[in-house]
Phi, psi and omega in degrees: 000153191286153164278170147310145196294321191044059172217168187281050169270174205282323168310335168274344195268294151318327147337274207296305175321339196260325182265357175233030159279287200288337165271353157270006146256309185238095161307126178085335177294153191273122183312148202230138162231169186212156193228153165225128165219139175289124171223068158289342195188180158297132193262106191277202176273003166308290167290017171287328190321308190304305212268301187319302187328285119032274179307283168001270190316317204278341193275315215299292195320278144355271176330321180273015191093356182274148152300113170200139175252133163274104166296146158223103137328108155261107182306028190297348175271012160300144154355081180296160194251335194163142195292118177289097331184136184079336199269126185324120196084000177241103177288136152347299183320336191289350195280003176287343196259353167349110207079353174298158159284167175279312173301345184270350193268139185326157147265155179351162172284168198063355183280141174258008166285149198255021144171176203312300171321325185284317197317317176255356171257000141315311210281294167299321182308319172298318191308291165326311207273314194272358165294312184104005192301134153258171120226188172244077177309130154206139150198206228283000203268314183286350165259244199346306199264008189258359160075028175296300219265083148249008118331313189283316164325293181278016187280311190289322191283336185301326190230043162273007161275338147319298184303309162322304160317315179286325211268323185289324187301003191238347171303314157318321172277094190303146153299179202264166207262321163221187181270129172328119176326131166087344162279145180272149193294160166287125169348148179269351146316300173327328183227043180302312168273148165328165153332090190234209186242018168302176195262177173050021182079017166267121272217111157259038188087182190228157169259149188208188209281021140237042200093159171286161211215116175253051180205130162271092177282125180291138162321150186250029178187006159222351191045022199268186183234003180280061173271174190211089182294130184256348185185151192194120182269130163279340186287311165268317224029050180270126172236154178215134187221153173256129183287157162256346189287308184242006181085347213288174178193153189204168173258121184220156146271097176345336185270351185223018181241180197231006210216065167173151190248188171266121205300176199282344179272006198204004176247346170281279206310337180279329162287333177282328168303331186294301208281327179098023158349106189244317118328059176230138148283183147195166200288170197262017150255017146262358219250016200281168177298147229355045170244181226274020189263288171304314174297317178319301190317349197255291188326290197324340200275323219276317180271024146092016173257181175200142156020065201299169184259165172164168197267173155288141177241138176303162189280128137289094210254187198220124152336087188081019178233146170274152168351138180240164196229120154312347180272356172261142173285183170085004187282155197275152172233164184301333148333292201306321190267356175313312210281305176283307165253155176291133155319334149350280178290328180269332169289336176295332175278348172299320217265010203255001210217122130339118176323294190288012152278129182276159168192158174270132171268150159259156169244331191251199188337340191280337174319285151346327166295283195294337173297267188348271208332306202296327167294297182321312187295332187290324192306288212302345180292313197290331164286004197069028175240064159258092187321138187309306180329287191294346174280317171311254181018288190310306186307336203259346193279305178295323162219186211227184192282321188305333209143165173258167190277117166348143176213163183258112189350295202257103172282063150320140183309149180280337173304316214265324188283280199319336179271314190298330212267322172313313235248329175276333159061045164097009181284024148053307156306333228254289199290301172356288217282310169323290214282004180269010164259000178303299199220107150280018173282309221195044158318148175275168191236333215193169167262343180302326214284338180280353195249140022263010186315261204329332167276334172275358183280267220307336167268314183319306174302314187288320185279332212235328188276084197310162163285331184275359147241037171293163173229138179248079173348143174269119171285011188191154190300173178246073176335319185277319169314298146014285244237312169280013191258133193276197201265324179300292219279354169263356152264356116327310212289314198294302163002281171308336161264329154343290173287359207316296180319321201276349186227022192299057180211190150334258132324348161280332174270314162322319202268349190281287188319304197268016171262359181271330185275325160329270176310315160329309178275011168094328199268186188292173158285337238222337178333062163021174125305323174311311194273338163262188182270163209271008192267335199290287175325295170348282205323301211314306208310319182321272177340277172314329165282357165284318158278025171267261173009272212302292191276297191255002181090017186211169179318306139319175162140187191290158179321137174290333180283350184307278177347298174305328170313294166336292177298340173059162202297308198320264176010295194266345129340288171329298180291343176265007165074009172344000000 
C-alpha cells in the first residue's frame, strides 16, 4: 500500500476532517464520502471535478489505513429534460421521451448500450477505471424501482409540511432579475424534477389537491413524470394520481409501488442520511442561498442525518473553449483529454488546485506548457528540490493507495513526441529513427518505450491540430530564396552544415541552431544571454525563419533541432542547398 502524503496540503487537510467526522458519528465504521452524476449527456470534465475531489480525499484516507467507500450516485432515474444539442445520432424525435427516467429512453442511434443513461455512464466508468478512480457505483434508477428506499419515501410524504415548511422560508426569496457575469447556469441535477416553485427554478415538489407533495410518480402509461397527485391516505398510503401528458390515470399503494422518486431537493438529503454520507462536495449552483445544497443542510435532519461537510468546488474551463453544459454535446470529456494526455497529467491538474480554484484544461498549444511543468516537477520530486505542497500533488498524481498507475518508461517531452509525430504523418518506422537520435548515449530500441505518451502527442496532433497548420516537409529545395540570399545569410547556411554530423543529436542541434547567429556576431557558440547584445536574438529569430522557408515552406513550424532530426542529415543538405 502507498504510503501518506503526510504534509499539509488541502487534500490532507481534509482527511483529517473527514476522519474525525466520521468516527463521531459512525465510530468504528468505514468512512463515506459521495459523488453524484447525472448522465444526461456527456459527463464532462467539469463534472470530474465532483468525483476527483473526493476521490482525493478517499485515497489520502486509504493511505493512513482507514476503510472508506467513495459512493457515486448515478442519477440515472432523473427526468430526461431536452433533447441535447451535438449529439450524434440524436434528433428532434427524441423529444418524444421527453419527462422519462433516463434509463427508459433509447441511447443515441448507434450505440450498443440498452438506453441513454447506461450510453454515458459507460463512458465515464472507462474513464474513471483508467484514472485509478475506486468507488461504488449505484444506481438510482435500481434503488428506486427495487422498492430500497420506500421507507424513506413515506417517511418523507408523512413529514411533509415539516419539508414543506422548510422549503417555504426560501420561496419568498426572488431570483436575481438577470444572471451575473460569470454565473454558471444550474446545474443539471438542480433541474431534474419538473417545474416547480423552489428557488434558482429547481423543483421542491408541487402543491396539488393533496397538499404539498415532494414525491412524483412516472405514468404508469407514457412513463413521463408530467404527473398530478390528486389524493393521498396516509393511513392506506392510497395515491392517486393524473398524467397531464396522456390523460391516463390510476390508484396505487405507496407501501408497494416502485415507479417514481423523491423530487430533487429532498432526495439528495435522504440519501446522505441512508447512506451515513460524510463527504460530498458540490458545485457553487447548489451551494447560493436556498438552493438544494444549503436547503438540504436543514431536509437531512428530518430523516435523523446530517449534513456531510465538504467544499463548494470552482468552475473547470477548457482552453479556447467556452464553460462547458453537460446538456450540449461537443463539450470535452474525461475520454476526450484521456485520449490526448497521460492519467497523469491529468489527475495532476485535479489534485494541484483548491477545490474552490478555478483552472483550465488544455487542448490546444497549451497542452505543451503544461506537459514541460509537469516534467520539471518529476526532475524536481526525483531530485529532492521540490516543494512539499507540489510533491504531495505528484504523489497523488501518479498512483493511488492501491499502487501507481502505468507510466511511460522513457517520458520524452511531449512537445518533441508532437512534432515527431506531426512530422512522420503515422509512419512508425520513421518516428523510431528520430527519436532513437535524441541522445545517442541512450537510443530509444522500441516505440513502446515512448508510450503511451507518444500515442497521446500523436492523437493531439491528429485531433487538435488544423491541418494548414500541420507540417509538411519540402520536397525540393526553395531555388529562388535560396538564390536571393546576401553572403551572411549563406554563410549561416555553411555554419549550420558544417556542423550538422558533429552535433546529430538533441542538444547537440539546440546548441548548434542558437550558437551560428552567435558565431556570426564574433562570439562564442557557448555565450550566455547575459554575455550578448540584445541584436542577437534578432540575428536568431532571422535565422530561424530562415530554416523554416528552407524545410517547410512557412515562418514557423516544431522545434528546430526536433524538426532537423525529422528530416535526417541527407535531406536536410539538400534543402539547404548542399
Amino acid at each position: 500500500m502507498a504510503q501518506s502524503t503526510e504534509t499539509t496540503d488541502w487534500v490532507s487537510r481534509f482527511a483529517d476532517e473527514v476522519i474525525e467526522e466520521s468516527e463521531r458519528r459512525a465510530p468504528g465504521k468505514p468512512v463515506v464520502v459521495a459523488s453524484g452524476l447525472s448522465p444526461s449527456g456527456p459527463i464532462h470534465l467539469g463534472n470530474l471535478r465532483e468525483v476527483m475531489t473526493p476521490h482525493l480525499v478517499a485515497d489520502e484516507i486509504r493511505r493512513r489505513g482507514h476503510q472508506v467507500r467513495h459512493l457515486i450516485s448515478w442519477d440515472d432515474y432523473d427526468r430526461y429534460r431536452k433533447v441535447p444539442a451535438g449529439i450524434a445520432g440524436v434528433d428532434e424525435s427524441w423529444a418524444e421521451h421527453i419527462g422519462k427516467p433516463l434509463t427508459s429512453v433509447p441511447a443515441p442511434k448507434g450505440s450498443s448500450h440498452p438506453n441513454w443513461a447506461e450510453h454515458f455512464k459507460v463512458a465515464m466508468i472507462e474513464s474513471l477505471a483508467e484514472l485509478g478512480v475506486e468507488f461504488d457505483g449505484i444506481s438510482q434508477t435500481e434503488q428506486y424501482t427495487s422498492g430500497v428506499y420506500r421507507e424513506q419515501i413515506l417517511h418523507a410524504i408523512k413529514h411533509r409540511g415539516d419539508i414543506d415548511a422548510i422549503l417555504d422560508q426560501y420561496r419568498t426569496k426572488k431570483a436575481p432579475a438577470k444572471k451575473q457575469q460569470g454565473q454558471k447556469p444550474v446545474d443539471e441535477a438542480e433541474l431534474e424534477a419538473a417545474e416547480g416553485s423552489g428557488a434558482a427554478g429547481e423543483d421542491d415538489g408541487s402543491s396539488t389537491a393533496a397538499g404539498y407533495f415532494p414525491y412524483k410518480p412516472y405514468c404508469g402509461n407514457c412513463e413521463k413524470d408530467l404527473t398530478t397527485v390528486t389524493s393521498y391516505d396516509d393511513d392506506s398510503t392510497e395515491l392517486t394520481y393524473a398524467c397531464t401528458a396522456c390523460g391516463f390515470s390510476e390508484t396505487v399503494r405507496l407501501n408497494e409501488f416502485n415507479r417514481g422518486k423523491l423530487v430533487w431537493k429532498v432526495d439528495w438529503p435522504m440519501r446522505w442520511a441512508y447512506e451515513g454520507v460524510v463527504f460530498e462536495p458540490s458545485g457553487v449552483d447548489h451551494s447560493s442561498p436556498g438552493s438544494s445544497f444549503q436547503v438540504g443542510g436543514q431536509i437531512v435532519g428530518i430523516f435523523g442525518g446530517k449534513q456531510p461537510i465538504g467544499p463548494m468546488y470552482a468552475f473547470v474551463g477548457i482552453s479556447g473553449m467556452a464553460k462547458m453544459s453537460s446538456s450540449r454535446g461537443g463539450v470535452p470529456t474525461p475520454a476526450d483529454a484521456l485520449k490526448i494526455m497521460e492519467p497523469q497529467l491529468l489527475r495532476w491538474l485535479y489534485a494541484r488546485r483548491r477545490p474552490n480554484q478555478s483552472f483550465k484544461i488544455a487542448f490546444d498549444q497549451e497542452i505543451q506548457r503544461l506537459y514541460d511543468e509537469w516534467d520539471k516537477l518529476d526532475a524536481k520530486v526525483a531530485d529532492g528540490s521540490a516543494l512539499p505542497a507540489d510533491v504531495a500533488a505528484h504523489a497523488r498524481a501518479v498512483g493511488t493507495a492501491a499502487g501507481e498507475l502505468r507510466r511511460t518508461p522513457r517520458p520524452l517531452p511531449y512537445r518533441t513526441l508532437a512534432s515527431v509525430a506531426d512530422i512522420t504523418a503515422g509512419h512508425e518506422d520513421q518516428a523510431l529513427r528520430i527519436l532513437s537520435e535524441l541522445d545517442p548515449d541512450q537510443p530509444l530500441t522500441s516505440l513502446d518505450e515512448a508510450r503511451p505518451r507518444y500515442d497521446r502527442a500523436e492523437a493531439w496532433i491528429n485531433t487538435h491540430v488544423p491541418a494548414d497548420q500541420r507540417t509538411v516537409v519540402r520536397d525540393e529545395p526553395d531555388a529562388e530564396l535560396l538564390k536571393s540570399l546576401d553572403e551572411q545569410g549563406r554563410e549561416s547556411l555553411r555554419l549550420l552544415l558544417d556542423g550538422l554530423a558533429g552535433h546529430w543529436s538533441l542538444d547537440g542541434l539546440t546548441h548548434l541552431v542558437y550558437g551560428v547567429p552567435k558565431v556570426q556576431a564574433g562570439f562564442s557558440a557557448d555565450a550566455t544571454p547575459k554575455e550578448l547584445p540584445p541584436e542577437i536574438k534578432t540575428a536568431q529569430r532571422s535565422f530561424f525563419a530562415l530554416l523554416y522557408h528552407l524545410l517547410v515552406g512557412r515562418d514557423t513550424g516544431p522545434r528546430l533541432p526536433t524538426l532537423l532530426l525529422a528530416v535526417g542529415q541527407e535531406r536536410v543538405r539538400h534543402l539547404l542547398g548542399a
